[in-house]
Structures are given as structure tokens and as C-alpha cells.
LOKOLVEX-615603 format. One record per residue (C-alpha): y, x, z; residue in one letter. Coordinates in pm, whole numbers, padded with zeros to 5 digits, always signed. Each point is the difference from the previous one (the first is absolute). Example, Ala and Ser with C-alpha at 12.3 -4.5 7.8 and 13.67 -1.06 7.14 Angstrom:
! residues 2
-00450+01230+00780a/+00344+00137-00066s/
END
This chain:
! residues 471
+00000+00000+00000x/+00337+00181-00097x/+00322+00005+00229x/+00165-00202-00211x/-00277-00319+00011x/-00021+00073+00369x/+00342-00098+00002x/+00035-00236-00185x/-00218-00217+00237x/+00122+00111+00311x/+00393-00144-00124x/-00159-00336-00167x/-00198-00028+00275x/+00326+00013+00285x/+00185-00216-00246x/-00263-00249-00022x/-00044-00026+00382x/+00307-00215-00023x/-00165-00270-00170x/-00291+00012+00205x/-00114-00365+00157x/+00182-00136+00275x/+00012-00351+00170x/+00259-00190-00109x/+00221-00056+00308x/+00019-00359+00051x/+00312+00015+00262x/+00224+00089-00247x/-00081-00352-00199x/+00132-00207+00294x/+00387-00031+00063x/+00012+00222+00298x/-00199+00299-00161x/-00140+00003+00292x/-00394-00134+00071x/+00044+00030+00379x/+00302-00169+00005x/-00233-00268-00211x/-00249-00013+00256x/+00249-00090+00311x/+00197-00280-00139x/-00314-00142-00183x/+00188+00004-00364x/-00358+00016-00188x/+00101-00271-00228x/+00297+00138-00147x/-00170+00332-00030x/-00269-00193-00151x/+00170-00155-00255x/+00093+00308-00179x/-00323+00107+00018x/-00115-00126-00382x/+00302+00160-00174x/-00061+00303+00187x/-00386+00051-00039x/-00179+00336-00095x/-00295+00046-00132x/-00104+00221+00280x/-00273-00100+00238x/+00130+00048+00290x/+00314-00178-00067x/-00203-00288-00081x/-00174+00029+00346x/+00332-00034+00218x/+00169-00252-00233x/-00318-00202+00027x/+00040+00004+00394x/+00421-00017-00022x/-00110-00331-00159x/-00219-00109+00196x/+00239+00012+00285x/+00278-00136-00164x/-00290-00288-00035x/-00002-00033-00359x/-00352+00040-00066x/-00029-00095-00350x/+00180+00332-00036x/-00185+00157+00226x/-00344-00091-00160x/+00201+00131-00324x/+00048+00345+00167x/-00321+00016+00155x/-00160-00087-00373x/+00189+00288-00146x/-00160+00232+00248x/-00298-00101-00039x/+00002+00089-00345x/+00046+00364+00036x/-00252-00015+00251x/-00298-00129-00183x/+00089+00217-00275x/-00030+00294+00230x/-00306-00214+00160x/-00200-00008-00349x/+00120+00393-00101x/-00237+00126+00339x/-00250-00267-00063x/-00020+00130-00371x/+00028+00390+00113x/+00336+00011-00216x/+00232+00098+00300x/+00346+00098-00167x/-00044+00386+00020x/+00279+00203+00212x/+00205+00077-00284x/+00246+00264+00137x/-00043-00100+00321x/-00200+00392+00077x/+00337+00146-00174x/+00229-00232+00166x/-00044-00240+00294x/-00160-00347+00079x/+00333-00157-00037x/-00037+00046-00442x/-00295-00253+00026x/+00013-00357+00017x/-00058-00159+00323x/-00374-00086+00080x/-00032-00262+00218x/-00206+00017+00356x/-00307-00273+00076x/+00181-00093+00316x/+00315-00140-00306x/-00222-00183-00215x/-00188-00173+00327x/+00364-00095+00113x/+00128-00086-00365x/-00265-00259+00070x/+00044-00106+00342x/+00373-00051-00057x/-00077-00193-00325x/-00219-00220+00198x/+00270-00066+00215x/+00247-00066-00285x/-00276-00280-00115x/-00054-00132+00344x/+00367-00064+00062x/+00034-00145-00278x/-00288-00228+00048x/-00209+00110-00293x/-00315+00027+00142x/-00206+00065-00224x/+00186+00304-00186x/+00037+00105+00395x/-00424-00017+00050x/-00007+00272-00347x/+00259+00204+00150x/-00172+00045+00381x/-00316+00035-00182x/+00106+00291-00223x/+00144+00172+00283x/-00339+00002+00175x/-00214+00126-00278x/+00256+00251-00036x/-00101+00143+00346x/-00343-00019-00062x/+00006+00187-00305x/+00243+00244+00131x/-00198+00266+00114x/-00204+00044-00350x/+00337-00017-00190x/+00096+00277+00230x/-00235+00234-00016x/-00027-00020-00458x/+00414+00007+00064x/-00009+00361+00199x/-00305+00132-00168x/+00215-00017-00346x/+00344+00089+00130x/-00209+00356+00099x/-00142+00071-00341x/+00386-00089-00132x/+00186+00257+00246x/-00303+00272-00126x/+00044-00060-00335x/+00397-00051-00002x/+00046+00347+00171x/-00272+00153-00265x/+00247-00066-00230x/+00277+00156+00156x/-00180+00271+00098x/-00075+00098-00375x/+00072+00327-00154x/+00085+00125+00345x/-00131+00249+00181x/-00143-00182+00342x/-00329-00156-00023x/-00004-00385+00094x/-00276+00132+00201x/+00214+00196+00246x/+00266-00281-00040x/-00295-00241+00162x/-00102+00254+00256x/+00339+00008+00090x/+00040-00361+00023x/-00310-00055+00160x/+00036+00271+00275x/-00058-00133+00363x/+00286+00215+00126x/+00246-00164-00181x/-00120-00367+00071x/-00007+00053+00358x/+00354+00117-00012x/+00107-00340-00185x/-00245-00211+00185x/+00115+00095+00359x/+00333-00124-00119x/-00172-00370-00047x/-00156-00003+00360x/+00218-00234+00127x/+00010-00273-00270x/-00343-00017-00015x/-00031-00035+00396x/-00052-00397-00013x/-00325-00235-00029x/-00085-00062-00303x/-00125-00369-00169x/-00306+00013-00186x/+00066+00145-00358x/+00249-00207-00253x/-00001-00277+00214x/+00336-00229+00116x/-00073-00206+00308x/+00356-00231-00137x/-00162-00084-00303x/-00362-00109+00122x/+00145-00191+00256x/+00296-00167-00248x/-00314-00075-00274x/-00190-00163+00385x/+00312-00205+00075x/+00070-00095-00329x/-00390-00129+00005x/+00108-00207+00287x/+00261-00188-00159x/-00237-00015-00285x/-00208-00172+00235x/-00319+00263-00131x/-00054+00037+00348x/-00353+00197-00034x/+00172+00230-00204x/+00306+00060+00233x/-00264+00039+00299x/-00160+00278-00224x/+00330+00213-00070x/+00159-00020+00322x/-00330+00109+00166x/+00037+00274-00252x/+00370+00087+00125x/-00070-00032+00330x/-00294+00284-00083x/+00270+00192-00136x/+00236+00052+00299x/-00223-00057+00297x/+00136+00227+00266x/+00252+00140-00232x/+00277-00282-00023x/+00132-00214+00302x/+00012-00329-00224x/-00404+00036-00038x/-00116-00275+00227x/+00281-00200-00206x/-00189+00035-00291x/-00328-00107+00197x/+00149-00323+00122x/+00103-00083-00363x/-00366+00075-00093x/-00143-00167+00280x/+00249-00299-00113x/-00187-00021-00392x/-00311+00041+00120x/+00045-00298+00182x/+00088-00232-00296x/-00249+00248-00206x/-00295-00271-00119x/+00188-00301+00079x/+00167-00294-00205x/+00229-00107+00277x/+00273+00264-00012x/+00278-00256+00148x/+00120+00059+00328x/+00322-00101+00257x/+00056+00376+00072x/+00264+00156-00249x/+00074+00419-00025x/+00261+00207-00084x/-00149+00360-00158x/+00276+00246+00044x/-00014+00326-00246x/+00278+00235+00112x/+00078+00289-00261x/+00114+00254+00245x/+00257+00250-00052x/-00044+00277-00294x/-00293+00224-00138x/-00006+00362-00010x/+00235+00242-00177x/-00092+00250-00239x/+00176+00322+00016x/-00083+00332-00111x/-00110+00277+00218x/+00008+00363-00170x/-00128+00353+00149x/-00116+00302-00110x/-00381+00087-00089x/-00192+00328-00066x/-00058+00088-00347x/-00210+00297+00023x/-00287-00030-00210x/+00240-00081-00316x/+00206+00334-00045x/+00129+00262+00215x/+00374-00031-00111x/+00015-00391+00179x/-00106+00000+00342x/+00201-00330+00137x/+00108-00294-00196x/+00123-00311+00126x/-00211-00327-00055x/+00109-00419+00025x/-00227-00224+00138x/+00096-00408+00079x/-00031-00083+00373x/+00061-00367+00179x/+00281-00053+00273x/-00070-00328+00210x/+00282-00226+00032x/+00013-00226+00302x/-00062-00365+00016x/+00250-00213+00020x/-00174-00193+00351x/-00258+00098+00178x/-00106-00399+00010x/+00148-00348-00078x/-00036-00286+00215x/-00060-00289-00095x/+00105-00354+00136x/-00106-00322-00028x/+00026-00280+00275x/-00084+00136+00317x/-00227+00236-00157x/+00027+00390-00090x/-00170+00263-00187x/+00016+00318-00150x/-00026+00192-00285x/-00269+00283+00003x/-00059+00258-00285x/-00329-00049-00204x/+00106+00255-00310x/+00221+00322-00005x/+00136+00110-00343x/+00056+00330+00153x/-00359+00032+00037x/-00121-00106-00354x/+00271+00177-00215x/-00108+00356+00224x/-00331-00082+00007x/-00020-00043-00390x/+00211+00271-00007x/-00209+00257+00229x/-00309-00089-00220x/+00229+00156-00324x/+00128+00273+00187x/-00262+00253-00086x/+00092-00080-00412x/+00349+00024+00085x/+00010+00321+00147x/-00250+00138-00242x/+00253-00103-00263x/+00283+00134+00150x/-00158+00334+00084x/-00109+00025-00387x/+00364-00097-00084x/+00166+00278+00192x/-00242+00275-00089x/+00018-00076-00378x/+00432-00044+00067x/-00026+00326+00199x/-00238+00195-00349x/+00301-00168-00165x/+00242+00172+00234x/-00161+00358+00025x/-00022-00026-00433x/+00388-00100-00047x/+00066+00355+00221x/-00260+00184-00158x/+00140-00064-00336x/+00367-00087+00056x/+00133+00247+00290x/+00223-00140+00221x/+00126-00271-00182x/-00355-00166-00020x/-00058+00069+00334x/+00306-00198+00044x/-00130-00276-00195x/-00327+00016+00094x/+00083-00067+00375x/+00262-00273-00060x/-00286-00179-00223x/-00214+00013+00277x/+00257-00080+00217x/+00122-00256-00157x/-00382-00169-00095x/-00112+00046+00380x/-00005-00375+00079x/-00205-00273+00171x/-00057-00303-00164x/+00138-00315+00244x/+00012-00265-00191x/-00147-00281+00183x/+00019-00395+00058x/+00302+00018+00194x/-00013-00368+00201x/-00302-00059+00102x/+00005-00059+00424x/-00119+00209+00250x/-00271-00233+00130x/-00081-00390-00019x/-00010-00187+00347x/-00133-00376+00041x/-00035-00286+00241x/-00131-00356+00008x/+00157-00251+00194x/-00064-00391+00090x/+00269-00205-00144x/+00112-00250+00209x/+00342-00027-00075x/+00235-00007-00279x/+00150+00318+00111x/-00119+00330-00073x/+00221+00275+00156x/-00016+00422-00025x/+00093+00223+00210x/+00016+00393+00050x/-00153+00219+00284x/+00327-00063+00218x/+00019-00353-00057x/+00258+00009-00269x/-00066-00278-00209x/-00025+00049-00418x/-00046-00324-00121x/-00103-00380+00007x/-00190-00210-00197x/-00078-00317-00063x/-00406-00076-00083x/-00200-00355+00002x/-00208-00022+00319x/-00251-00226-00219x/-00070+00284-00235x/-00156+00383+00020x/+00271+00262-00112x/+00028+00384-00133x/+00323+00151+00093x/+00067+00361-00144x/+00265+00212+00159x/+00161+00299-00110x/+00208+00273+00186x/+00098+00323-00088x/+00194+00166+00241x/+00100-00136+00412x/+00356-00099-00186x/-00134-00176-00323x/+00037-00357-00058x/-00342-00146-00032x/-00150-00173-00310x/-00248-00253+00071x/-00157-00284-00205x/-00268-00263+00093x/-00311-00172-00142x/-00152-00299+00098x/-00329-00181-00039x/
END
């Protein structure tokens, strides 16, 4: 490879990083340009409305307009977002299934950041839970039963779709870098022994200690959506097969979550209409799902590695890798009020644990990919100063410089955990309160009839957004 071609990548390549694919920030859509300042005073449907003549065709755009839209409570648009995601995410879905995975293209050269977005399992299970919701709310059963259903045999298929996903993204990153490596003179075998040296991965790994210090749920799996597709059952009135998915939840976060024995009174509750025609009955409930507070943020976390089995003239080079930052919840609890009668919400799914634990299970590809990336940036590097003196030194370590990113691009509004609650309806009055008796809201429900009340809070000082189903 001369200097000159050498070169000539390195500068397309930094000039290209400038186009590489961001998420479109919503905020600035909204008349504040401001998404927090969104979230406090509740101004979802303003935002919302621009959100058509506005749209990317970027996945991930797609995912928080969907949910903008869905708390604005225009779920016909929602539904519309959700549909557009779910696009790009079966045609990613039948590219794995078909072993055609869209190969890194410069992604070895560059970063993660040039290639399009792939979407997580824990997305497309909530693309479907949320659409379910959409359906349910507005009372479309039927197109809600599909929706709950696909979400299911999403988890169920998960861990196959997994394992044919990460056994082709690690032929791509071997066969990407054999290409760059071509024509020089560093053998992709000592650029895997490199990448594969324990040394090295201990050094990164310890760095990961703490997020991965947390129980995990079983693999792929989202307590929320089982037990939405069981309470959906319920108002279904399929009351076997609500019995058999929230005994399934409640397998799922036994002794991990408080709201467990929640989930076991709702099961207990099916299994008692389970195999029986008379399904009337003078007790009504309230079901309270609280989206809690904010999931995890992605930021970047760089540090230096050893690079001592690729050439003596490099012995340190910095490396990017994505890491999560928990955000806190916006309540501990609600309370709930209805009558003389009060309960509380209790946590049966954390979003924090699904998005890390899908993300520990792709850490090892990850780091692989980045260790591959910044030995064949660093050949790159040692090459531009072999050939090119000072100046290409020059070059070569601004290129690498510059390139030395994490990709942390991510579904930015998702919550930090769900909560629920059941609660005897007795009166017309159903009030919520926080942990120091602040109250948030009131509502008005039929005591004759069984109701589904979803709540959403982001922060302790944002105005709540809360909608209601009945049956």
C-alpha cells in the first residue's frame, strides 16, 4: 500500500466520520428545544404533532417518536411509529435468520457509529408490548391479541436468534479486518492473538465489574411484557391462558422483584375463572402499570490497552468501549387510593436489568471488535510514520484519535423499571399519591366495571401522563 493510498483513507475516512449515524434529537422538534422541559409540563402533544413532518428514516428515531406518541395519547400514530420500526427490524430479523448479516463495512477502519443501527431483542419485544397497548387503548382487541402474541414468541425465539446473530457478526469482524490487513506486513494471525490475549481482556473486563454486579432474569426474557400479554388475557377473558403466563412471570422474578407475589395474586385470580363459563362477578379492579422514571445512559468509557504482540514501535493505544449509567427513578412507589382502601406499587420488571443484561451477553463481541479496530487503526498509525515522517505520524495519530469512539446510540425513553398494583374499586374515585403523601393525580373510573390505568413519570418534578382502559 503506498503513502499516498494510506492517506488518502485516513483524510476520507476523518471527513466521513461527520456523517456517521446519529439519533435524531427529538427535543429540538418541540417549541422549547428542550425534551426535559417536555417531560415536566407534560407538552407531549404539541411535540407530537410535529412529529410526521419531522420523521427520519432512522430506527431509533422511530422508537422514541413511537413512545412521544404514545404519551401524547395519539395511538394511531403511535401504532404508525411502532410499524415503521418494526420494519427495519424484521428486515434485520430475516438477514440473521438467512445468514446474510449486513457485513461491517468500514466499521474495522472506522467505528460502530458508520453502521446502521441494529436493533436489540429486548426493542422488538417492547415494539410489541407497547403496540399492544396502543391496540388495547384503543379498544381493538383483536389487533391487540397479535401484538401481545408476537411479543412472546419473540422471547422464546430469542435465544436461537442470538446465538446465529453473534456467531455471524464474528466471521464479519475476521473477515472485514482481513481486508484491511492486506498487503501489509502484520499477519491477521498476530492481529487475533492480540485481540484474543487474556491480559488485555482482563484489563477491560475489570472495568465492567460493577455493571454487571446485579441478578440477572433468565436469558432474553421481559417480566413487563409476559405479564402485559397475562393481563391483557384477562380482559380477554382467556383466563387459562392468562393463568399460564403470569405463572410464567411470576417464575421469572421470584425472589428477585418486590412486586412478585403481585404477580401471583393476579395468577391465582385467572386461575380461578380458568375452566369456567361464569366469569361475572360484583368485585371490580383497578390494574395499575407505573412506567417509572428513565432507563440507562450510554456513554463512552475510553482507556489505554497493551499492544505488544502487534509491533514494537506501539506499545499503548487508547481504546472506546460503551458503558451504562443508571438514572434514578422518579418514586420509589405510588400509592394508590380508592375509598378507604390503599395499596402500593411494587416493581415486577427493571429495564436496567434487561438492556445490561442483553448487553453483558454482547460484551465479549464488542470488545473483540474494538480490540481488532484499534490494532488494525494503530498498523494504520505505525505505516503513516513509517512512510510519511512526521507529518504522517501526525496524521496517523489524529486519525486514530479522531476514530477512537464508542458507539451509544440507544432507545433513549424507555423507563427504568415497570411497577404495578391491583386494587378493589369501590368508589368512583381513584387517587395517586407519592412516597410523602404528595398527591399526583385523580381520576374518575366506574365502580361497576374492571379498569387498566397506565402511568408515566419521568423525573420527581415531571407532570404525569396517565390514560385508562376499561372493561
Amino acid at each position: 500500500m503506498t503513502k499516498k493510498s494510506i492517506l488518502g483513507i485516513v483524510c476520507g475516512s476523518i471527513i466521513l466520520a461527520g456523517c456517521a449515524g446519529t439519533t435524531p434529537d427529538l427535543g429540538k422538534i418541540g417549541k422549547s428545544g428542550n425534551y426535559e422541559s417536555v417531560e415536566k409540563t407534560g407538552g407531549y402533544q404539541q411535540l407530537s404533532k410535529n412529529l410526521v413532518k419531522k420523521q427520519k428514516d432512522d430506527l431509533l428515531w422511530y422508537l422514541d417518536a413511537g413512545l412521544i406518541s404514545r404519551y401524547a395519547q395519539d395511538y394511531n400514530q403511535s401504532i404508525f411509529f411502532f410499524n415503521k420500526s418494526e420494519v427495519k427490524i424484521k428486515k434485520f430479523d430475516k438477514e440473521v435468520l438467512a445468514g446474510k448479516m449486513f457485513a461491517n463495512i468500514g466499521a474495522v477502519l472506522t467505528n460502530d457509529t458508520f453502521m446502521d443501527y441494529r436493533p436489540r431483542i429486548y426493542e422488538g419485544i417492547m415494539v410489541n408490548t407497547y403496540k399492544g397497548m396502543d391496540y388495547l387503548s384503543e379498544g381493538k382487541i383483536s389487533s391487540a391479541r397479535v401484538e401481545f402474541n408476537r411479543a412472546i414468541e419473540r422471547q422464546r425465539r430469542a435465544k436461537k436468534f442470538f446465538q446465529s446473530e453473534i456467531s455471524q457478526e464474528k466471521q464479519k469482524i475476521k473477515e472485514e479486518n482481513k481486508k484491511k490487513l492486506k498487503g501489509k506486513k502484520v499477519s491477521q494471525k498476530r492481529v487475533e492473538e492480540s485481540a484474543n490475549n487474556q491480559k488485555t481482556k482482563n484489563a477491560i473486563e475489570k472495568k465492567y465489574t460493577n455493571l454487571f454486579a446485579f441478578k440477572p432474569y433468565p436469558d432474553f426474557v421481559n417480566p413487563f411484557a409476559s405479564y402485559m400479554a397475562g393481563l391483557f388475557s384477562i380482559r380477554a377473558h382467556d383466563y387459562q391462558k392468562a393463568t399460564n403466563l403470569l405463572k410464567e412471570t411470576y417464575g421469572m422474578i421470584k425472589g428477585n422483584e418486590a412486586g412478585a407475589n403481585y404477580v401471583e395474586n393476579d395468577w391465582k385470580f385467572a386461575f380461578k375463572y380458568a375452566g369456567t363459563l361464569n366469569h361475572k362477578s360484583n368485585k371490580h379492579y383497578a390494574w395499575i402499570i407505573f412506567a417509572n422514571g428513565r432507563g440507562p445512559s450510554k456513554k463512552e468509557l475510553r482507556f489505554d490497552i497493551p499492544l505488544f504482540l502487534v509491533t514494537k514501535s506501539i506499545y499503548y493505544t487508547g481504546i472506546a468501549l460503551p458503558t451504562f449509567k443508571e438514572n434514578p427513578a422518579a418514586f420509589s412507589y405510588l400509592n394508590i387510593q380508592n375509598a378507604n382502601k390503599s395499596v402500593s406499587t411494587k416493581e415486577i420488571a427493571s429495564m436496567d436489568k434487561i438492556i445490561k443484561t442483553e448487553f453483558k451477553k454482547r460484551f465479549p463481541t464488542i470488545m473483540a471488535r474494538a480490540i481488532t479496530r484499534t490494532v488494525t487503526q494503530s498498523l494504520i498509525q505505525y505505516e503513516l510514520k513509517r512512510r510519511g515522517g512526521l507529518l504522517g505520524g501526525i496524521i496517523g495519530a489524529a486519525y486514530q484519535g479522531f476514530m477512537n469512539r464508542a458507539d451509544t446510540r440507544q432507545w433513549l425513553l424507555l423507563p427504568k423499571n415497570f411497577q404495578i398494583a391491583r386494587i378493589r374499586i369501590k368508589s368512583s374515585k381513584l387517587s395517586v399519591f407519592t412516597p410523602n403523601h404528595t398527591k399526583v393525580f385523580t381520576m374518575n373510573l366506574n365502580p361497576k366495571k374492571n379498569h387498566i390505568v397506565f402511568i408515566r413519570i419521568t423525573t420527581p418534578t415531571s407532570k404525569a401522563i396517565y390514560n385508562e382502559v376499561s372493561f
